[in-house]
C-alpha positions, 0 to 999 in steps of 0.5 A, spaced: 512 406 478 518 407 482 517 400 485 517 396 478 523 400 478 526 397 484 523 389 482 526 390 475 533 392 477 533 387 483 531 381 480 537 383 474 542 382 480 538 376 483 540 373 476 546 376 475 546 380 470 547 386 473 554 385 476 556 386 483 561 394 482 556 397 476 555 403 474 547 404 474 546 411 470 540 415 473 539 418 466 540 412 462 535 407 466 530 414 466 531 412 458 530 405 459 523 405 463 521 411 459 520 415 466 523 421 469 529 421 473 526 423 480 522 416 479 527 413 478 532 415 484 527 414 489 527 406 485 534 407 487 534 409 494 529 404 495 534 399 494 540 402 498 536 402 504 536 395 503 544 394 501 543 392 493 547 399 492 549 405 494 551 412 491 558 416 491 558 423 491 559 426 484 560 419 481 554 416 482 550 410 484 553 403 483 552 396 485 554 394 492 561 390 492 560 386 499 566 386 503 568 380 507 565 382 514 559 383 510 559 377 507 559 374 513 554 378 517 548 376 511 550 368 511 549 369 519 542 373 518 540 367 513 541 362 517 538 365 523 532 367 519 531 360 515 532 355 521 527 360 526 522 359 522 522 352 520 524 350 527 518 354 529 512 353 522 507 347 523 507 342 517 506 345 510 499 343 507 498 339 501 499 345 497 504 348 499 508 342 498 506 342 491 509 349 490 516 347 492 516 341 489 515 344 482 520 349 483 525 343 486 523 341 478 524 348 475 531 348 478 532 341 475 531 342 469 535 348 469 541 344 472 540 340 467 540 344 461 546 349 465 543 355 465 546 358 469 542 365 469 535 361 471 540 357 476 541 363 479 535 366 480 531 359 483 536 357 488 535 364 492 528 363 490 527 356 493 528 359 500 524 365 499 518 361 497 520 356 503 519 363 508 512 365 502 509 360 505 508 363 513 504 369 509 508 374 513 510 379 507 515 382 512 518 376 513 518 375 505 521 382 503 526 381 509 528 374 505 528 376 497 534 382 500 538 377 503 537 373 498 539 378 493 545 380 497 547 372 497 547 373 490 552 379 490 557 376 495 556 369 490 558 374 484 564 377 487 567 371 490 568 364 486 564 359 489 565 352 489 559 350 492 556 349 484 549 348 483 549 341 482 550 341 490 546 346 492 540 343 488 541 336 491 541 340 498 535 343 496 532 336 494 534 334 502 530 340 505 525 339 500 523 332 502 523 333 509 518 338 509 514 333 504 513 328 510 512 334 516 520 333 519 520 341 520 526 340 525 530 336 520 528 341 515 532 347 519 537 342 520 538 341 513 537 349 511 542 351 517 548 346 514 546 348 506 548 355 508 554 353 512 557 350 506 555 354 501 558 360 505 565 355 506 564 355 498 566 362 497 574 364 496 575 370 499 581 373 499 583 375 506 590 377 504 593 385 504 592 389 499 598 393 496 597 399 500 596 395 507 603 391 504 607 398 503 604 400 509 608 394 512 614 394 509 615 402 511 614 401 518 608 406 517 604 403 523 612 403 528 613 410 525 608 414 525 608 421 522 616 418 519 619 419 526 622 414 529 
């Protein structure tokens, strides 16, 4: 139970519906699932240990907000991951291709109907299902939380790598596992990360306490001396 918990509540981030800085009320989700509350903490620690959440002292659980500097660390794991695989994994068989070319239909049918709740799910998805096909279960938990986590980042800072282009870039890697080209492939997911990751706006400037802090000197005048 406590792992359909833990799906349920990652797949409500994966798809945005669950924001990045929410409040996720032990007794109201024990209420939802119908469960008690010591089933549903264990679902939440799960996910802590993976980032998608975390716990303040008496405030509670929360959806995690990615700093900058996280942001960062996940787009770099991501790129190693999905490029070390695909540099390394033998040409998909006839099947598997025919598993990633209809979720390439999926995402289009959601790209042209705008769905941007579908939207966001398939475009994480599509490289879960990329790493799904080695079979390693490790390797696929790994790439569902990063996944996550992109999302989460995607969420917290305005994007202008829309869906369009990343469905199209989906499209280049797609076909280039269709005719055996693993290298371009790799090549392809590497330089799709680097622009999604260029995409996210995210504001570097001082907050208010650190402009204060410079305004006063604070950091020249430690302890109010000069």
């Amino acid at each position: 139970m406590p792992r359909g918990i833990e799906a349920t509540l990652l797949a409500a981030v994966v798809e945005g519906r669950i924001k990045p800085g929410s409040k996720l009320s032990e007794n109201q989700l024990a209420e939802a699932f119908g469960v008690s509350r010591t089933l549903v903490r264990e679902a939440l620690t799960r996910l802590e240990a993976r980032n998608i959440v975390l716990v303040q002292p008496r405030k509670g659980w929360f959806v995690v907000e990615p700093s900058a500097e996280e942001a960062a660390e996940v787009y770099a794991t991501r790129r190693i991951l999905e490029y070390g695989f695909l540099i390394n994994a033998a040409p998909f068989t006839e099947a598997q291709i025919a598993d990633l070319q209809a979720h390439i239909e999926e995402e289009r049918k959601a790209v042209d109907q705008n769905d941007k709740t579908r939207l966001t799910y398939l475009m994480g998805d599509f490289h879960v299902r990329i790493v799904k096909q080695s079979g390693n279960a490790t390797l696929v938990e790994t790439m569902r939380t990063l996944a996550a986590r992109t999302n989460l980042i995607s969420l917290r800072y305005q994007s202008e790598h829309n869906a369009l282009a990343s469905h199209k870039d989906h499209v280049a890697i797609f076909e280039a596992i269709a005719r055996g080209d693993m290298k371009a492939a790799a090549r392809l997911s590497y330089e799709h990360l680097e622009d999604v990751e260029a995409g996210i706006m995210i504001d570097t400037s001082p907050n208010a306490i650190d402009l204060l802090k410079n305004t006063l000197r604070l950091d020249e005048a430690p302890n109010g001396r000069g």
